[in-house]
DSSP file (Angstrom, degrees, kcal/mol; ACC not computed):
  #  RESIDUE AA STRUCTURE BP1 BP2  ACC     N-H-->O    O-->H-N    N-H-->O    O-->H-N    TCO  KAPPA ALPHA  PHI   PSI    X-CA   Y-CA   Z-CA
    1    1 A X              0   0    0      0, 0.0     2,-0.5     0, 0.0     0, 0.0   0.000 360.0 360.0 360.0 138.4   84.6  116.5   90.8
    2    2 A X        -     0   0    0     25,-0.0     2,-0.6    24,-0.0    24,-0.0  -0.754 360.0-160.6 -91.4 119.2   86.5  113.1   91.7
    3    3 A X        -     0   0    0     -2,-0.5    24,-4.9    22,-0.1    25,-1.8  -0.956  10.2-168.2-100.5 125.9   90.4  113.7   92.1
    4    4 A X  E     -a   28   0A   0     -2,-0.6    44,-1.3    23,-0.2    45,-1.2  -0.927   4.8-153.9-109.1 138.7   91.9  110.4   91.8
    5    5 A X  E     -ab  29  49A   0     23,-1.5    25,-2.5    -2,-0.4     2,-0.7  -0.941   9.1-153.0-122.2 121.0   96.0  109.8   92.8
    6    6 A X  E     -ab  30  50A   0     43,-1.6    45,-3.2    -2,-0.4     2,-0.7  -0.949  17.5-159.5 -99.3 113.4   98.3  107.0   91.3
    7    7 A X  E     +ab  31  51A   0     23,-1.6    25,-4.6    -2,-0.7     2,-1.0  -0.884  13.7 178.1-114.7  79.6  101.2  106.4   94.4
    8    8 A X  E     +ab  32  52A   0     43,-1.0    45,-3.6    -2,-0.7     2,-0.4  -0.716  26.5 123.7 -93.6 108.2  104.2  104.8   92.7
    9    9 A X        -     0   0    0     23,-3.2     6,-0.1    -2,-1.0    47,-0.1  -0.986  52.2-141.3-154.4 142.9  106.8  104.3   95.3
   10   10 A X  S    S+     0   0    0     -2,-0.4     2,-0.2    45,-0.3    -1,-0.1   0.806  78.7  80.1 -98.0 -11.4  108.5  101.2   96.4
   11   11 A X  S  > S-     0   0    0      1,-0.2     4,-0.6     2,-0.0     5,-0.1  -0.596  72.4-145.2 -87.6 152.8  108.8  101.5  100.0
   12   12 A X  H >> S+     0   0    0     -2,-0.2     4,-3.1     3,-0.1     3,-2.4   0.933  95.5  46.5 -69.2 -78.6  105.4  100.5  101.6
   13   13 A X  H 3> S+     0   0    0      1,-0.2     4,-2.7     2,-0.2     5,-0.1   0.797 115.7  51.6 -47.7 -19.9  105.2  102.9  104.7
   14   14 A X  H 34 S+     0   0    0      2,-0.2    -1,-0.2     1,-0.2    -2,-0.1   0.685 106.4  46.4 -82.5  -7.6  106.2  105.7  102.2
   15   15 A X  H <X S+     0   0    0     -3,-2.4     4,-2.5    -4,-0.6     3,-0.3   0.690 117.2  55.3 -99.4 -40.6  103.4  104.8   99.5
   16   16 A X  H >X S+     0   0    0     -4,-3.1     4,-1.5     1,-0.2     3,-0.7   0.963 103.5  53.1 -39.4 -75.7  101.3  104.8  103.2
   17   17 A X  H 3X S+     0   0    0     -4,-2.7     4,-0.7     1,-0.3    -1,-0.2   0.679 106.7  51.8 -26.0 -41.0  102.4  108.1  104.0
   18   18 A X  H 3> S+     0   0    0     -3,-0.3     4,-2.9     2,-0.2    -1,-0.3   0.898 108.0  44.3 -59.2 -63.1  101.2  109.4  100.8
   19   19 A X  H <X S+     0   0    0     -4,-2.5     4,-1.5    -3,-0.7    -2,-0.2   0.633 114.8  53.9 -75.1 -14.5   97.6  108.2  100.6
   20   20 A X  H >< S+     0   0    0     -4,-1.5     3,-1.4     2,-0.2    -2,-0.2   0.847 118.4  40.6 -63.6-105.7   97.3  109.4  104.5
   21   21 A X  H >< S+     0   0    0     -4,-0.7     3,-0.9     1,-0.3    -2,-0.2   0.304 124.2  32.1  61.6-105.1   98.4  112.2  103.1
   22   22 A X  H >X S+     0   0    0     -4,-2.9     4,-2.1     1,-0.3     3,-1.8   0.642 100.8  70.8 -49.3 -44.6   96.7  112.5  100.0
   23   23 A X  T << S+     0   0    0     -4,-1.5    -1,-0.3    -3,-1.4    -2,-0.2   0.470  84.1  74.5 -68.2   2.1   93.3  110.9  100.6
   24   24 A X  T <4 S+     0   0    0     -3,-0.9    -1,-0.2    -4,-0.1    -2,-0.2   0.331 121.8  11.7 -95.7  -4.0   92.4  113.9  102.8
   25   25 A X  T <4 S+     0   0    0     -3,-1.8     2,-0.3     1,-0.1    -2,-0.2   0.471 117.6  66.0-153.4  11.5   92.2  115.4   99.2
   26   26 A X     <  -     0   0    0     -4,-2.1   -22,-0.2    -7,-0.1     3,-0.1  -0.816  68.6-149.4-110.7 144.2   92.2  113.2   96.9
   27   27 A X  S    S+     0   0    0    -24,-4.9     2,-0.3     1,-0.5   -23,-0.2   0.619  81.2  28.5-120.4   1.0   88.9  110.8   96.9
   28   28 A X  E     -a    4   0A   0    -25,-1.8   -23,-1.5    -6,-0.1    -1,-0.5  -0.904  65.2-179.5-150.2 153.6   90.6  108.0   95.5
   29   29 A X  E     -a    5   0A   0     -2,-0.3   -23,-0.3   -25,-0.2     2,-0.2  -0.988  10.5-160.6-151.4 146.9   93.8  106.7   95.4
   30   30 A X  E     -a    6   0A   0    -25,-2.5   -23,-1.6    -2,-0.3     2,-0.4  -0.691  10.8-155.5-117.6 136.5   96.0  103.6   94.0
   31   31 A X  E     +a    7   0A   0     -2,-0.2     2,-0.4   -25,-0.1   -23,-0.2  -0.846  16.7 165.5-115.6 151.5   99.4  102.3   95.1
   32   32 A X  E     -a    8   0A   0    -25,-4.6   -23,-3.2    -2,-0.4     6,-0.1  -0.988  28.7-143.6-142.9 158.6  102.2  100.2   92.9
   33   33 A X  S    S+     0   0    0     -2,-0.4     2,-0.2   -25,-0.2    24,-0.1   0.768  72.4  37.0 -93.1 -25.7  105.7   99.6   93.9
   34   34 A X  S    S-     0   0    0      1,-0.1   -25,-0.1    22,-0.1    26,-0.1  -0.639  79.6-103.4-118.1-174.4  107.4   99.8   90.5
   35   35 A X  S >> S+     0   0    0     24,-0.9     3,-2.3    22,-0.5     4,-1.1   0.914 104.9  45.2 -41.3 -78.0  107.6  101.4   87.4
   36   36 A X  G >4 S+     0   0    0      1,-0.2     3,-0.7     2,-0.2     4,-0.4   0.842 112.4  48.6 -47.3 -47.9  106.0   98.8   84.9
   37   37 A X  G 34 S+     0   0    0      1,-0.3    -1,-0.2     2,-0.2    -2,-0.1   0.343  95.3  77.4-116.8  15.2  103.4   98.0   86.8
   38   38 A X  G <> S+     0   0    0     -3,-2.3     4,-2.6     1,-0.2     5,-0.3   0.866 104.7  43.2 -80.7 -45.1  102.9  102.3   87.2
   39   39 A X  T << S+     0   0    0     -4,-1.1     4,-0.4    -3,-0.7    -2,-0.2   0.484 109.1  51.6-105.4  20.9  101.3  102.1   83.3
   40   40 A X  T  >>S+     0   0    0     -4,-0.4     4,-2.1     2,-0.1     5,-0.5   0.444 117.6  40.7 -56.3 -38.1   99.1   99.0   83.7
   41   41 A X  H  >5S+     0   0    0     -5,-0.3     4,-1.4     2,-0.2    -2,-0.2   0.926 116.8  51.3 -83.5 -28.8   97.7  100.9   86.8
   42   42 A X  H  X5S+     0   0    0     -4,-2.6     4,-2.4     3,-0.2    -1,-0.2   0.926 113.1  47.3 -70.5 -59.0   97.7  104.4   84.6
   43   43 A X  H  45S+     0   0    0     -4,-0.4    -2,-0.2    -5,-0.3    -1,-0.2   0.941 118.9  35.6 -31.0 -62.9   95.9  102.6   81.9
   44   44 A X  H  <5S+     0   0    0     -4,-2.1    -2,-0.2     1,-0.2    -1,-0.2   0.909 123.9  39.3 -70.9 -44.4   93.3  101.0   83.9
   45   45 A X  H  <<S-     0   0    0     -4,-1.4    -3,-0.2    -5,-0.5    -1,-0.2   0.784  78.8-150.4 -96.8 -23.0   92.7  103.8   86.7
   46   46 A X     <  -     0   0    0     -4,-2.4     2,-0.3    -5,-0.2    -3,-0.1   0.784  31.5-165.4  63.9  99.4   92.9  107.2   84.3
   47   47 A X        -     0   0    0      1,-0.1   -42,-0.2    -5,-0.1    -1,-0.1  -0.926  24.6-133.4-119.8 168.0   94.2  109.1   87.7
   48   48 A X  S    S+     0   0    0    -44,-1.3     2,-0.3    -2,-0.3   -43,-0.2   0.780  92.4   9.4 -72.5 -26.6   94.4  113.2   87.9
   49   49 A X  E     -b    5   0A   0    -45,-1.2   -43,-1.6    26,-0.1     2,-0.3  -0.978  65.9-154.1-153.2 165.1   97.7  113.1   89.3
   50   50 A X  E     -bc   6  77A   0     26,-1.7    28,-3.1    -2,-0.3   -43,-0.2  -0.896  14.4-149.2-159.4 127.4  100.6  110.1   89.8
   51   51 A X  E     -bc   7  78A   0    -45,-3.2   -43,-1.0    -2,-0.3     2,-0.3  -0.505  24.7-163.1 -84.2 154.6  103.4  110.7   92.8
   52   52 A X  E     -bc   8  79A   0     26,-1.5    28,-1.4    -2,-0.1   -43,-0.1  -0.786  16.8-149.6-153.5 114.0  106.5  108.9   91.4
   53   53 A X        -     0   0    0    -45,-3.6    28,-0.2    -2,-0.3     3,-0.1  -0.186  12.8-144.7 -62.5 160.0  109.5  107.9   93.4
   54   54 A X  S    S+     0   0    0     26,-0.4     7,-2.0     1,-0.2     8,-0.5   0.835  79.4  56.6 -83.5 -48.8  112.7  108.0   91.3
   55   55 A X  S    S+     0   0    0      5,-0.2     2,-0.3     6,-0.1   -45,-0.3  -0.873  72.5 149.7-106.9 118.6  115.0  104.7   92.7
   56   56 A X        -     0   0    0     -2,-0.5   -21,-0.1     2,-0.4   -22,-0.1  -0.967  53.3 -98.9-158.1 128.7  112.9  102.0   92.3
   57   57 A X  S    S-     0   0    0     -2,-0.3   -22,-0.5   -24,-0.1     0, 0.0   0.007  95.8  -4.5 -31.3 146.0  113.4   97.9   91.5
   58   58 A X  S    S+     0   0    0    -24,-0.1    -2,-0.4   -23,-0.1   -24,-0.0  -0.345 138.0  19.4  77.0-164.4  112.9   97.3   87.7
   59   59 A X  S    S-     0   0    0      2,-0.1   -24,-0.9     4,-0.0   -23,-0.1  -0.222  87.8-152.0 -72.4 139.9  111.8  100.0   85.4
   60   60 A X     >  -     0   0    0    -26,-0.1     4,-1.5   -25,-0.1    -5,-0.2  -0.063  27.9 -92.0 -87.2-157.7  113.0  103.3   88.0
   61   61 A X  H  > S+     0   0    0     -7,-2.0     4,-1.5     2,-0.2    -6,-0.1   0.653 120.3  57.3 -83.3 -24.4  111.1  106.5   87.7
   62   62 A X  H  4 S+     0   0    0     -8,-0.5    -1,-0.2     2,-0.2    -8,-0.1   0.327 113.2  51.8 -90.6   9.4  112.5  108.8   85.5
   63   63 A X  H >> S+     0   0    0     -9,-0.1     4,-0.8     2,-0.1     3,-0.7   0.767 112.8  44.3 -93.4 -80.3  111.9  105.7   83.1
   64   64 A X  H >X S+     0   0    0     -4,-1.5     4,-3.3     1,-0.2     3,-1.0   0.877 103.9  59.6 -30.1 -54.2  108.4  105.3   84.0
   65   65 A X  H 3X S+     0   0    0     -4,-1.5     4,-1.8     1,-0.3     5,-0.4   0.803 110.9  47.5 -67.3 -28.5  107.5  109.0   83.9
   66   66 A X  H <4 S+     0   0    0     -3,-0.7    -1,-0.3     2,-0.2    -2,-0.2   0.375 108.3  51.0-100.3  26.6  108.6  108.8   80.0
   67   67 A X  H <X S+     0   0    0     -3,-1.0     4,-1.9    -4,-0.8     5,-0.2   0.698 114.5  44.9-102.9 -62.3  106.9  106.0   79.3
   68   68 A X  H  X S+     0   0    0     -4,-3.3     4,-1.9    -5,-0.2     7,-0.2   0.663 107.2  52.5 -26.2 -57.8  104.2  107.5   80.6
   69   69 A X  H  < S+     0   0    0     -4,-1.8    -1,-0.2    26,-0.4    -3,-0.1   0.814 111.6  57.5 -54.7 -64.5  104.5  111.0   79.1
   70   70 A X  H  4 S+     0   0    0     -5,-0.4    -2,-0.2     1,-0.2     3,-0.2   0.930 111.6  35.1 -28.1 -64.2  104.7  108.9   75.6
   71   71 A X  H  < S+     0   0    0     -4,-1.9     2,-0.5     1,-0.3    -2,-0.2   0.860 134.0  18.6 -93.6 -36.3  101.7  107.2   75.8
   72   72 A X     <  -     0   0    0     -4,-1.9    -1,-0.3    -5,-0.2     3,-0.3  -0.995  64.4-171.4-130.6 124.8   99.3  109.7   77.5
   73   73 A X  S    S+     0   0    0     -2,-0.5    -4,-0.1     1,-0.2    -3,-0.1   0.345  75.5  69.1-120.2   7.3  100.9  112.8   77.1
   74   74 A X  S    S+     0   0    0      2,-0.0    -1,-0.2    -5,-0.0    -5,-0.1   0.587  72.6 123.7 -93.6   1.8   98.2  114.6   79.6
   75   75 A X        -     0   0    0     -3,-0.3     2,-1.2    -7,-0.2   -27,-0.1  -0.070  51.9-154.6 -61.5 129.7   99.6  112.8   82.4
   76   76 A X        -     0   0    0     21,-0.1   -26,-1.7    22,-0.0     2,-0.3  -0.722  12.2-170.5-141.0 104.3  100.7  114.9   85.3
   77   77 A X  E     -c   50   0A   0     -2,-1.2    21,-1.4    19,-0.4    22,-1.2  -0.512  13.6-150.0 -86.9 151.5  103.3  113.2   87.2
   78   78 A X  E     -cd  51  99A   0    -28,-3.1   -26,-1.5    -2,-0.3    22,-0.2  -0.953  19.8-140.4-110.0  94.1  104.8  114.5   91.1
   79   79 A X  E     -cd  52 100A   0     20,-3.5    22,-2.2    -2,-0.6     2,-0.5  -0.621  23.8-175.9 -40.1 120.1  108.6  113.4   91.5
   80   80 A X  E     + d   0 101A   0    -28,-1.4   -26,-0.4    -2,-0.2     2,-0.3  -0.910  20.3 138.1-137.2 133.0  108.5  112.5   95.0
   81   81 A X  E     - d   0 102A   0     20,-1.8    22,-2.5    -2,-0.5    23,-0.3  -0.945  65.5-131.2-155.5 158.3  112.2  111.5   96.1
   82   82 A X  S    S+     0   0    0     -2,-0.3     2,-0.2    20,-0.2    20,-0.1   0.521  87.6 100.5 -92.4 -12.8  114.8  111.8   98.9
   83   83 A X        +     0   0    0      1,-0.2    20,-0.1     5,-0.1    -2,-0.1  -0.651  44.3 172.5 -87.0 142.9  117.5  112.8   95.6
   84   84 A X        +     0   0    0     -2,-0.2     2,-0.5    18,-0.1    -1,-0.2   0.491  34.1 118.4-122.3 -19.2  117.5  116.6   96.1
   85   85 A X    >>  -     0   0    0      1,-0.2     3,-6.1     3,-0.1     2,-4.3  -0.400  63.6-133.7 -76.6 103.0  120.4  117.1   93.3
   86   86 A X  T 34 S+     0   0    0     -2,-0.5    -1,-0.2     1,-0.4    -3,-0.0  -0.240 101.9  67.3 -63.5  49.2  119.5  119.2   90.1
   87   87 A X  T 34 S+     0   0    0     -2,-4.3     4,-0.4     2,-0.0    -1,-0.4   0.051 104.6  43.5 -69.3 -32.3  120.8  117.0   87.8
   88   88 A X  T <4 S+     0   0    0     -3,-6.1     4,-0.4     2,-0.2    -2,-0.2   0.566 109.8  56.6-103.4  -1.2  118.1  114.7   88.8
   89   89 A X  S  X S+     0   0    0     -4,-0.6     4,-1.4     1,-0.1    -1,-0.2   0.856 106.8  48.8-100.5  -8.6  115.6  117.3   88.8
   90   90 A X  H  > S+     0   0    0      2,-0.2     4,-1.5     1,-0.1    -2,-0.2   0.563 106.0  56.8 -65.4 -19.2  116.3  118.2   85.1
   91   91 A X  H  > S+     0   0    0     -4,-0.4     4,-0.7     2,-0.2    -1,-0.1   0.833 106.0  48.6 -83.4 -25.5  116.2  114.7   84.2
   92   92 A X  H  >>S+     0   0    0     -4,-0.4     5,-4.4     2,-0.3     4,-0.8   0.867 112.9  52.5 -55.3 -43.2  112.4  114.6   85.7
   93   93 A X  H  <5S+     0   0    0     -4,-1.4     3,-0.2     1,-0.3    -1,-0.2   0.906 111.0  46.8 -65.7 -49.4  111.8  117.8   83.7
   94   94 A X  H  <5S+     0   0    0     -4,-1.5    -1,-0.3     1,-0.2    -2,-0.3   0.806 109.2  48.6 -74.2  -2.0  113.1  116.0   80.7
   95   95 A X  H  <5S-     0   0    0     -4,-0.7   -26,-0.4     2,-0.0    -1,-0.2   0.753 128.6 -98.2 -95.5 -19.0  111.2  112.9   81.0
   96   96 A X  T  <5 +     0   0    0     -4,-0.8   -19,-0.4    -3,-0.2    -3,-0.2   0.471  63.1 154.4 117.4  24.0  107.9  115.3   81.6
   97   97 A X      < -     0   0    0     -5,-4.4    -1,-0.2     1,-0.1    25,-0.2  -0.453  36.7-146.4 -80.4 152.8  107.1  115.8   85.2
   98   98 A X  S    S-     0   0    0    -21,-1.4    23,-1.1     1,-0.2    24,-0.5   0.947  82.4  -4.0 -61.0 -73.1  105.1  119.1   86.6
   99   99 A X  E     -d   78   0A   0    -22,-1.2   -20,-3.5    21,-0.1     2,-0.4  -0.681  56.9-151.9-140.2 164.7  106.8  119.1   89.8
  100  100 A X  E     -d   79   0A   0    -22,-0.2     2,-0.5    -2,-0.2   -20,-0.2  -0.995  23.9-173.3-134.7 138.6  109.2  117.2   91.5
  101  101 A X  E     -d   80   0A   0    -22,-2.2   -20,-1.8    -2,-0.4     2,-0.3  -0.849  29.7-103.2-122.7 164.0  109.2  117.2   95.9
  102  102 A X  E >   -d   81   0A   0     -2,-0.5     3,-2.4     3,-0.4   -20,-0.2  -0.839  24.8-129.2 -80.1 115.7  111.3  116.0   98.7
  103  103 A X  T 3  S+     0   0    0    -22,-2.5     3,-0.3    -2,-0.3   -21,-0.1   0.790 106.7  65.8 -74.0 -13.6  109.8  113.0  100.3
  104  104 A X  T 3  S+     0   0    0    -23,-0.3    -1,-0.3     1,-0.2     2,-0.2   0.388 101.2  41.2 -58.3  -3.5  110.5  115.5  103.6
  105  105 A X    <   +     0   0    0     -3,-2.4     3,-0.4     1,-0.1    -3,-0.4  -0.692  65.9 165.8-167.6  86.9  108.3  118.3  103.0
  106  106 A X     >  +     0   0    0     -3,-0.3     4,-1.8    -2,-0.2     3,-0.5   0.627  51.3  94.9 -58.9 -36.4  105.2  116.8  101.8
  107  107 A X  T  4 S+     0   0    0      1,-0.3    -1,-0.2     2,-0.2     5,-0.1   0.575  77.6  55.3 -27.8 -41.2  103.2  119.7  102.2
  108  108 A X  T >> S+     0   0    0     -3,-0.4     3,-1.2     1,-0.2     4,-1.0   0.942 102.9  58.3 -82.7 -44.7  103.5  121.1   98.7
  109  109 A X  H 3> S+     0   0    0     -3,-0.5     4,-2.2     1,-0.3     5,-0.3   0.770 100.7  58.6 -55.9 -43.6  102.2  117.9   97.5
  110  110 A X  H 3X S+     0   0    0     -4,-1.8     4,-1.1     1,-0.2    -1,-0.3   0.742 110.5  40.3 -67.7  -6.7   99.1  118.4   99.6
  111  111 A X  H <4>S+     0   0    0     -3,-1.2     5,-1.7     2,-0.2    -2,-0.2   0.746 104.7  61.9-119.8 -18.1   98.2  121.5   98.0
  112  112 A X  H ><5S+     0   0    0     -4,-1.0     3,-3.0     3,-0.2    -2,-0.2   0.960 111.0  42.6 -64.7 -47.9   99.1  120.5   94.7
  113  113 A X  H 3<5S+     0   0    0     -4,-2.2    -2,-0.2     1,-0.4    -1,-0.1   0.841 102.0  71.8 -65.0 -27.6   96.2  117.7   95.0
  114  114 A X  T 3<5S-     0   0    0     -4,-1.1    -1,-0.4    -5,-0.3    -2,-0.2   0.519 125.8 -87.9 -73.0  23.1   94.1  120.0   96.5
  115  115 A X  T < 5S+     0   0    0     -3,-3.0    -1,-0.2     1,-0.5    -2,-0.2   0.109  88.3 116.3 101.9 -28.4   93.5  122.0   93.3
  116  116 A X      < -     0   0    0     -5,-1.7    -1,-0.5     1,-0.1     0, 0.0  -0.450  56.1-146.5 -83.6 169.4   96.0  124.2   93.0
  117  117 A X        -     0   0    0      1,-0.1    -1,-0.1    -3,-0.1    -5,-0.1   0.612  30.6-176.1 -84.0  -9.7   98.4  124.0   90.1
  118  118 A X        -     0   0    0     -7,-0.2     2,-0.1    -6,-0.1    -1,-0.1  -0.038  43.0 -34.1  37.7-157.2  101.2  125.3   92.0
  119  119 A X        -     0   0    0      1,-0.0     2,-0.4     3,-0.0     3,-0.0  -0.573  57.5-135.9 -78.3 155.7  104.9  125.9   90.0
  120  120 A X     >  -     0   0    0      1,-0.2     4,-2.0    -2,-0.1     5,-0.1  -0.742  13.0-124.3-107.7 171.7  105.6  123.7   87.5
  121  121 A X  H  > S+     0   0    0    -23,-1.1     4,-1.6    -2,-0.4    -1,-0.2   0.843 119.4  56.6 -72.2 -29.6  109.5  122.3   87.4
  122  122 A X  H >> S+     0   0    0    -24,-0.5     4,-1.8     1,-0.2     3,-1.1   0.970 112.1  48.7 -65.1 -57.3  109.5  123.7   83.7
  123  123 A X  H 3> S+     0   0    0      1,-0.3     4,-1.1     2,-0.2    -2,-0.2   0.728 112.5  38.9 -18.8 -55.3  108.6  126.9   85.5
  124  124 A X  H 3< S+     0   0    0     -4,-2.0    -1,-0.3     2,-0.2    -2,-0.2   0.714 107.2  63.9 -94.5  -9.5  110.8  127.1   87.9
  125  125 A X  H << S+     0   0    0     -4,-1.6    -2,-0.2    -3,-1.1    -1,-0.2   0.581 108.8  46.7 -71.5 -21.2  113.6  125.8   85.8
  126  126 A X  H  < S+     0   0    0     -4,-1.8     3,-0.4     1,-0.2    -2,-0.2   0.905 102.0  60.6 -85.2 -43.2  113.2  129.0   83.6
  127  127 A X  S  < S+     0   0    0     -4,-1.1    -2,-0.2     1,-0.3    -1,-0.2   0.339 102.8  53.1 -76.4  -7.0  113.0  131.3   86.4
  128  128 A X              0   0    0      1,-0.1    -1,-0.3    -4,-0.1    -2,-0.1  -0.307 360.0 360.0 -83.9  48.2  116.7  130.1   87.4
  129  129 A X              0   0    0     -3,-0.4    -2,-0.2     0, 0.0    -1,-0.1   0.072 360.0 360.0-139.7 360.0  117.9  130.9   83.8
């Protein structure tokens, strides 16, 4: 089975970092720097998973990720961000991402692509309740 990865991130070395990353389990993978140009590339590429920074020129992430969520509503976006503050991971939840990481501990992100499902943010959002 082909896992394919959508890497929406504006920094360049960080959307690098990612597919290094990622392509050691993921067997293909696509990069864009903004938002908008995340659901041309969503459209086109059908991918299994799409990483999505949050602060980002243009349409941001939590933007993207409902746009996204909207139009293909099997789509399973990864928050990946430096904002650590649970206001902005409840807004990720509401816009419809599985999980959201810290662009500092990448690790979980590896393991998500490799097939497991890990927690989801709805998940763990319940289990604080």
């Amino acid at each position: 089975m082909t896992m394919k990865l959508l890497i929406v991130e504006d920094s360049a070395p960080m959307r690098e970092m990612i597919r290094l990353m990622a392509l050691s389990e993921a067997d293909e993978a696509r990069e864009c720097a903004d938002g908008e140009s995340s659901l041309l590339a969503y459209a086109e590429f059908q991918p299994d998973w799409v990483t999505m920074d949050l602060s980002m020129p243009g349409m941001d992430g939590l933007t993207a990720t409902r746009r996204l969520k909207e139009r293909y509503p099997d789509a399973r976006v990864v928050v990946v961000t430096q904002h650590g503050e649970r206001s902005m991971r409840e807004a990720a939840l509401e816009a419809g991402a599985a999980h959201y990481f810290l662009k500092d501990n990448l690790r979980e992100l590896r393991a998500l692509v490799r097939g497991g499902t890990g927690t989801t943010l709805a998940s763990r959002a319940n289990s604080r309740k």
